[in-house]
MARDOSE-251021 format. One record per residue (C-alpha): residue in one letter; x, y, z. Coordinates in steps of 0.001 Angstrom, whole numbers, plus 524288, in hexadecimal, padded with zeros to 5 digits. Example, Ala and Ser with C-alpha at 12.3 -4.5 7.8 and 13.67 -1.06 7.14 Angstrom:
A8300C7EE6C81E78/S835667FBDC81BE4/
***
This chain:
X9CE87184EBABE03/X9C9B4179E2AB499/X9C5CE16CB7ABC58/X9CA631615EAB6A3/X9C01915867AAE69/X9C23D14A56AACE7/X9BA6914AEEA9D75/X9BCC013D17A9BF7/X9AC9D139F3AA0A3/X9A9BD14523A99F1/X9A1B11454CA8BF2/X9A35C150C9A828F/X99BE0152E2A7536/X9A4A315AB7A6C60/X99BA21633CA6294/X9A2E716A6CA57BA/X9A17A1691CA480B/X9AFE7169E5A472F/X9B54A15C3BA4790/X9C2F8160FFA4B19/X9BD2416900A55F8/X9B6FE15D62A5BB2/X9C455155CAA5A2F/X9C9EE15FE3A62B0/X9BFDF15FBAA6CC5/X9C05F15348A6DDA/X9CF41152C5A6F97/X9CFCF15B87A77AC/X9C3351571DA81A2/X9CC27149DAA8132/X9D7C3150DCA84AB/X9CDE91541CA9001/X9CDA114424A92FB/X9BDD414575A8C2D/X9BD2613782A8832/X9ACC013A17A82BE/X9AD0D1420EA78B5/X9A37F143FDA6EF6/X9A16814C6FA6248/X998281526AA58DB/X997F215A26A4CEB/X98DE316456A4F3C/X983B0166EAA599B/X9789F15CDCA535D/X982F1150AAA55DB/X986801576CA63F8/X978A015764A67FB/X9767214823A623C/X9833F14468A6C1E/X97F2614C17A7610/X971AC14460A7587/X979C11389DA7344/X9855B1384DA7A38/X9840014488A85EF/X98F0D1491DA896F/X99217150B9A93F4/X99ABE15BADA8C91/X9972A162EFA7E74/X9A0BE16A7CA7783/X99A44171E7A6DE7/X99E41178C8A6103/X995C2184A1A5D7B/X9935A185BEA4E84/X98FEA1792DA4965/X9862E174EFA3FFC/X97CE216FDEA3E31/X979DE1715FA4E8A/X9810D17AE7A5298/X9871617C20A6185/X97D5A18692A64E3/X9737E17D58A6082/X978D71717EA66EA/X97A65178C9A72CB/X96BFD17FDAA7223/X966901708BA7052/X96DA616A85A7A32/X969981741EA846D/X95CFA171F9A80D0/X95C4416411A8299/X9532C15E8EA8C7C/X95C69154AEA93FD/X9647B15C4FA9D07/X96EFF15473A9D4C/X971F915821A8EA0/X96C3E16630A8FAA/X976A2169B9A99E1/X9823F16268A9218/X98D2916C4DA93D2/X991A417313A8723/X99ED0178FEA83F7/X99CAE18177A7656/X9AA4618161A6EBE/X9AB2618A27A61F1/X9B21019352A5ADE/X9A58D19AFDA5B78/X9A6981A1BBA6845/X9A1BC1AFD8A66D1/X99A591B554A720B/X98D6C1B396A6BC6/X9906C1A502A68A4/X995971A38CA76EB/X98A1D1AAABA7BFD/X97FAA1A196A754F/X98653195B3A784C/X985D219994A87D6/X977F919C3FA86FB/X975FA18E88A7DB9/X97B14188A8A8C54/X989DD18670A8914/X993AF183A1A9442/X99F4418AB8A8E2F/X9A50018FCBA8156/X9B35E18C31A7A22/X9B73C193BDA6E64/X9C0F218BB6A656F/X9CA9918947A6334/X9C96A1801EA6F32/X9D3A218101A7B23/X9D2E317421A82B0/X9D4A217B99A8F1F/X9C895182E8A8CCE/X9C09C176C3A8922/X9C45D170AFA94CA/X9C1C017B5FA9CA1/X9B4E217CE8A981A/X9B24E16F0DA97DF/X9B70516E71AA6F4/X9AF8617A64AAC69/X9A3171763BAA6F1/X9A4C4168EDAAC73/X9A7CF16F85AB98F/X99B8A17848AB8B2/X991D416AAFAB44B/X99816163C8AC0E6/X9950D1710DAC8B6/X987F7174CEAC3DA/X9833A16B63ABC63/X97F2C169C7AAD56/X97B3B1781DAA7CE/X9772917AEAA99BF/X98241184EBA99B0/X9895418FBCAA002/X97E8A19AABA9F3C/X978A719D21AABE4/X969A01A3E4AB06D/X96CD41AF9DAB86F/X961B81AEC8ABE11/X964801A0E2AC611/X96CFB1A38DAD2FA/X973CA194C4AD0B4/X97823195FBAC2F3/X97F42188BAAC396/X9725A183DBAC38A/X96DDB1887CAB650/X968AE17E0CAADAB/X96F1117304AB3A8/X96AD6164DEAB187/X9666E15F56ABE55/X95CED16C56AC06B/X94E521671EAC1C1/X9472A17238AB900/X94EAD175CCAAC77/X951F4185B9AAE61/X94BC718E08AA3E3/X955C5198A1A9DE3/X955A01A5D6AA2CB/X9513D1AECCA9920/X95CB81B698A91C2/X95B131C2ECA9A30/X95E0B1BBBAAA774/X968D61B3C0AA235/X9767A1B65FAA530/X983F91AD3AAA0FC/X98CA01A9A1AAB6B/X996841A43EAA1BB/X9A4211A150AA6AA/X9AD6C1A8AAA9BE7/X9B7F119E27A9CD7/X9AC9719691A95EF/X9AD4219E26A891E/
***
């Protein structure tokens, strides 16, 4: 069962090259009662709001140029204030073979959404990853170490030393399906 979100506190950052895709986001995340809502053209722009504005929710097309969301997504993780490394990211984009999904879960993604965009989903996936931030804290993503017996505490913001990645042999995805 899907909590309930009041979205009205919450800030998104719409990223998709399609203007009339970002209209429909954000219709549709104000059909949520999201009252901060803000958009860019490509993943360059995203990363100057995100700099500029942080929000606490990304929405994130996947081919886009000249950045694309892989890129956005690899640079963002990267960056050295947790507080925007851990930003949760939602990937939505007609581009969802395996291998696409795949690389954006180990880029540190928090779920997938193949359009043509159902609101239901969106919300979903906008609710359960709120649920799992007030749980667990900020992550950079859904993919967890198998080595670590708490894997809730994976990357999250408040630990002390930053957690190195596993290497690929010792790495397994605990990736909820309902999330692709």
């Amino acid at each position: 069962m899907t909590m309930h979100w009041d979205l009205s506190t919450v800030s998104f950052l719409v990223i998709d090259d399609n203007m009339h895709m970002r209209s429909i986001l954000r219709s549709v995340l104000g059909g949520f009662g999201a009252r901060h809502i803000f958009e860019a053209s490509d993943g360059a722009d995203g990363l100057e709001i995100v700099l500029d504005r942080s929000p606490d929710f990304i929405l994130c097309d996947w081919v886009m140029k000249p950045l694309s969301g892989s890129e956005f997504i690899r640079t963002l993780r990267a960056e050295k204030d947790r507080r925007l490394s851990t930003l949760p990211v939602v990937v939505v984009s007609a581009h969802s073979h395996k291998s696409t999904v795949l690389e954006a879960v180990n880029l540190g993604i928090h779920g997938f959404i193949a359009k043509p965009v159902s609101p239901a989903v969106l919300y979903r996936h906008i609710a359960d990853t709120l649920h799992k931030q007030a749980l667990h804290g900020r992550t950079k993503g859904i993919l967890f170490n198998s080595a670590s017996t708490d894997r809730r505490n994976r990357n999250r913001i408040d630990d002390q030393p930053s957690v190195a990645a596993a290497p690929a042999s010792e790495t397994t995805i605990a990736i909820d399906m309902a999330l692709i």
